[in-house]
C-alpha positions in Angstrom: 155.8 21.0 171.8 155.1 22.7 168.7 151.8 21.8 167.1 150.5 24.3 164.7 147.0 25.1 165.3 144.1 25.6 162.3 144.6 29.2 162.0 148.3 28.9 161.1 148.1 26.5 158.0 147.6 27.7 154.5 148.7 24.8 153.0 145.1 22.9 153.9 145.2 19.5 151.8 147.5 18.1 154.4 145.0 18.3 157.2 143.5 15.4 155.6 146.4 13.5 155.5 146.5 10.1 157.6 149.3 8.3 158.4 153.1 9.6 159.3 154.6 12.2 156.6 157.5 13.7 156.3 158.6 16.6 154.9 162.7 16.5 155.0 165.9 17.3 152.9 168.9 14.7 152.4 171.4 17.4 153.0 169.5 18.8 156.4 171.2 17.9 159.6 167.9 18.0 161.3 166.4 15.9 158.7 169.3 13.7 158.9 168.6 13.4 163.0 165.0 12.1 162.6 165.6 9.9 159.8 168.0 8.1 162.5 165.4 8.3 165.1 162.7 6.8 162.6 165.3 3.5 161.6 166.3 2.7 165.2 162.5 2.9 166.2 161.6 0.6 163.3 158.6 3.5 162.4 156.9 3.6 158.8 156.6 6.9 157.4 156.0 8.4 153.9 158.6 10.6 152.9 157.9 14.1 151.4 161.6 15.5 150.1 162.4 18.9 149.4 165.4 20.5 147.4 167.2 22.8 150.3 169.4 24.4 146.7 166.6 25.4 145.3 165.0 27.0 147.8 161.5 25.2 148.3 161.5 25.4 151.8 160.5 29.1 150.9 157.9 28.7 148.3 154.9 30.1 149.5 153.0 26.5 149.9 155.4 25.1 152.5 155.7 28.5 154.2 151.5 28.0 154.8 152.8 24.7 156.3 155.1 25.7 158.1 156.1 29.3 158.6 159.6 29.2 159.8 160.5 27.9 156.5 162.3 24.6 158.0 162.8 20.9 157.9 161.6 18.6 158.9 158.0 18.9 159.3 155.4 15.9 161.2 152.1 15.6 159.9 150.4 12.4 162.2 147.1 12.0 161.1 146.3 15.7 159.5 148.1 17.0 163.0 151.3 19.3 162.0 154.5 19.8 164.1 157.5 21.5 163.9 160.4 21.7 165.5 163.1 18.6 165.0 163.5 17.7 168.8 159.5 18.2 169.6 159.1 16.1 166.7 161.4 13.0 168.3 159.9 13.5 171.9 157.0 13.1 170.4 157.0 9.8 168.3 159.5 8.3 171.4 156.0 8.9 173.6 154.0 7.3 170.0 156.4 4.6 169.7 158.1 4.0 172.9 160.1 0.9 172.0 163.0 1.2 171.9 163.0 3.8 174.2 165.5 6.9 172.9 164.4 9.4 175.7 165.5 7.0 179.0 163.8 7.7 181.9 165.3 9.8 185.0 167.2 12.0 182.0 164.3 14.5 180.8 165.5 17.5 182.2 169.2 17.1 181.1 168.1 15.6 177.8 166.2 19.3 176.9 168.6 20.9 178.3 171.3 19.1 176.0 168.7 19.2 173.0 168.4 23.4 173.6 172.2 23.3 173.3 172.5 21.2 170.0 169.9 23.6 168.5 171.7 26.5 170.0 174.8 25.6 167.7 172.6 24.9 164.7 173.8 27.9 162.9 177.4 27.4 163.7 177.3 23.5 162.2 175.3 25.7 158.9 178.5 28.2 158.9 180.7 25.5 159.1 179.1 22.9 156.8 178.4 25.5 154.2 182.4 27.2 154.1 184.2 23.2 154.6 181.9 20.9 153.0 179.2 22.2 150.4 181.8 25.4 149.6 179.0 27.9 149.4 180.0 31.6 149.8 176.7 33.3 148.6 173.3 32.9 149.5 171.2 31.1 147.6 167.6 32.8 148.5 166.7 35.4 146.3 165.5 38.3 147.0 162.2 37.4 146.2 162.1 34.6 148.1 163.4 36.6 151.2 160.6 39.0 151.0 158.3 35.9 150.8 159.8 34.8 153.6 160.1 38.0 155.9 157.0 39.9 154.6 154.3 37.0 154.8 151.6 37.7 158.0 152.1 34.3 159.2 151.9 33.0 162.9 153.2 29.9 164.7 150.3 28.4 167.4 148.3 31.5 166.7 151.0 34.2 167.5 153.5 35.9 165.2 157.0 34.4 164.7 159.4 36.8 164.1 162.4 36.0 166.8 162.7 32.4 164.8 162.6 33.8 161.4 165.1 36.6 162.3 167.9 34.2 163.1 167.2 32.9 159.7 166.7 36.2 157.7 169.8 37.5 159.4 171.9 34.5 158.6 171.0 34.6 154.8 171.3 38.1 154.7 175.3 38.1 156.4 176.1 35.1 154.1 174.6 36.9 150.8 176.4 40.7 152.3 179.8 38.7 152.7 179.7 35.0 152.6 181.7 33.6 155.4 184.1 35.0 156.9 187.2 33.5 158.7 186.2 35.0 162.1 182.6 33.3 161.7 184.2 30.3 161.0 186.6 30.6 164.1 183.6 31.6 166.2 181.8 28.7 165.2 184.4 26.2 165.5 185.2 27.9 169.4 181.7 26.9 170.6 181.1 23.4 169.0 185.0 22.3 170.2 183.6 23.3 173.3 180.3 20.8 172.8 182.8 17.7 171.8 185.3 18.5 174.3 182.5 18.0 177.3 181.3 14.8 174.8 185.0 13.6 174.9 184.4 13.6 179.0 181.6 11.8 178.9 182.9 8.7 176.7 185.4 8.6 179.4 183.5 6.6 181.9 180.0 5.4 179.0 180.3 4.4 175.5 177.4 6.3 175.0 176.3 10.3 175.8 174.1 9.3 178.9 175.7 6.1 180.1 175.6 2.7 179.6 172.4 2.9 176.3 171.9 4.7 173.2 169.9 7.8 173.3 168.9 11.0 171.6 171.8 12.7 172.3 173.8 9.8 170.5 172.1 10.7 167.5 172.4 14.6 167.3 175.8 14.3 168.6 176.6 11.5 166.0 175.0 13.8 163.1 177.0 16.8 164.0 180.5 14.9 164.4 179.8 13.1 161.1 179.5 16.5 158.9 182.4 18.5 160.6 184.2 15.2 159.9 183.6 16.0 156.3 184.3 19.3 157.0 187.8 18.7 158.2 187.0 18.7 161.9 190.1 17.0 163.3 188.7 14.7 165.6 191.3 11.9 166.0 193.8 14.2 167.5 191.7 16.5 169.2 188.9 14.1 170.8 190.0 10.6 170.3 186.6 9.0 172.2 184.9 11.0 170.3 185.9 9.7 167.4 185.8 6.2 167.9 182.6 6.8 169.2 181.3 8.5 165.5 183.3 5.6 163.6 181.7 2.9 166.0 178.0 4.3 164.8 179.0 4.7 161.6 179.1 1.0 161.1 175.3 0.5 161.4 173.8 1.3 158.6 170.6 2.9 160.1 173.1 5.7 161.2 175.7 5.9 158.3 173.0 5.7 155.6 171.5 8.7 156.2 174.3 11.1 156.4 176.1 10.0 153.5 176.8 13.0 151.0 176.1 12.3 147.9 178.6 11.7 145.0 178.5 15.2 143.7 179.4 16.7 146.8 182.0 14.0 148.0 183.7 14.8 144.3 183.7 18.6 144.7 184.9 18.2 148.7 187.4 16.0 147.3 188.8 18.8 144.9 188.2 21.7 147.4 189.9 20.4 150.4 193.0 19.5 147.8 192.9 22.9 147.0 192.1 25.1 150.5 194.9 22.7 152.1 197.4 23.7 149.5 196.8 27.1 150.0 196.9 27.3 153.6 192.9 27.8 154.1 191.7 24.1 155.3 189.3 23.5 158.4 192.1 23.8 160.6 194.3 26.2 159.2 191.4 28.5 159.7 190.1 27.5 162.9 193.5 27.8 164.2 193.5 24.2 165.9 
């Protein structure tokens, strides 16, 4: 569990803070994961957006609330965590009806949340190329220095394996925006992820059996933006997608991962135009 401890908070006012706060991004998959968790659990929260496009997940007063630079971010009662999937284990414990971490499943259920945040970059890669076309980075190099440079630590020791991922992600995407083998890469491992989902719906209409769970709602955010993105789900993992479509018609799920009209206008126009020339989702990934 990642709770950040006294000496890691710059950002001081919201130590003072009752109540539940969140600090999230309509566009951010993990943002997107816990707004699902917080509807299905029927949880009151005050929401604290940020624009992801303008890069204020780097200004120096969220980086002294949260280092890594990320969203979402907790704060219960002046108490500050990070970390998307700490965060839900830790309101299911707060809240525990209805329960979204079933008993007997902890082990598999980190196991299967260390995987979904495994793939995190590789739903960015593809979400960025398919849906939000974005072939440069949008930090700049100001805000990169900020980010990399600042003598920040994470429960009271430096953070720089975490960061690195990010640094080096921005850094690739800025040096040469994304490239078709990143994309095929990507799309390699996360196939992999909805094949073994596509097994699983074969015997439960849900990830771990007979009841909603967790893993329903990563899983569910993740199919529902590479279905934007082109993701041919229908012919490749047919129980997969019923299983997305079925979710899709509560509105707990499909409100918060709907894109908004910008975006669905420019995806629109895009996809017209990478399909004519032979550079859609699929001709890329090769399946």
């Amino acid at each position: 569990m990642v709770q950040l401890i006294d000496g890691d908070i710059t950002s001081r006012e919201v130590l003072a803070w009752k109540g539940l706060h969140i600090f999230h991004a309509g566009m951010s998959s993990c943002s997107q994961k816990l707004r699902i968790f917080l509807n299905l659990k029927g949880i009151e929260w005050q929401g604290h957006e940020l624009n992801l496009g303008a890069g204020e997940t780097y200004s120096e007063w969220f980086l002294g609330l949260n280092p890594r630079g990320l969203v979402p971010v907790l704060i219960l009662d002046g108490a500050v965590h990070i970390e998307s999937n700490d965060i839900l284990a830790l309101l299911d414990e707060r809240f525990p009806s209805p329960c979204l971490f079933p008993p007997g499943h902890a082990a598999e259920i980190a196991d299967l949340l260390r995987l979904e945040d495994d793939l995190h970059l590789d739903l960015r890669t593809l979400s960025f190329r398919f849906v939000m076309n974005r072939t440069g980075s949008n930090k700049t190099p100001e805000m990169m220095a900020r980010y990399r440079d600042g003598e920040r630590t994470v429960v009271g020791a430096p953070d720089h394996e975490r960061r690195a991922h990010e640094i080096e992600f921005y850094q690739r995407l800025a040096a040469e925006g994304i490239t078709d083998d990143a994309v095929r890469a990507s799309a390699a491992k996360l196939r992999a992820a909805f094949e073994a989902l596509e097994q699983r719906l074969a015997s439960a209409p849900y990830y771990l059996g007979p009841d909603l769970s967790v893993m329903d709602i990563a899983w569910f955010v993740y199919a529902t933006r590479l279905n934007y993105a082109g993701y041919p789900f229908a012919r490749l993992h047919p129980r997969v997608h019923a299983w997305r479509a079925g979710l899709a018609e509560d509105p707990r799920f499909s409100d918060e991962v709907e894109l908004p009209s910008t975006i669905r206008e420019a995806m629109a126009t895009n996809h017209a135009a990478w399909t004519a020339a032979g550079a859609a989702f699929t001709d890329v990934a090769g399946f």
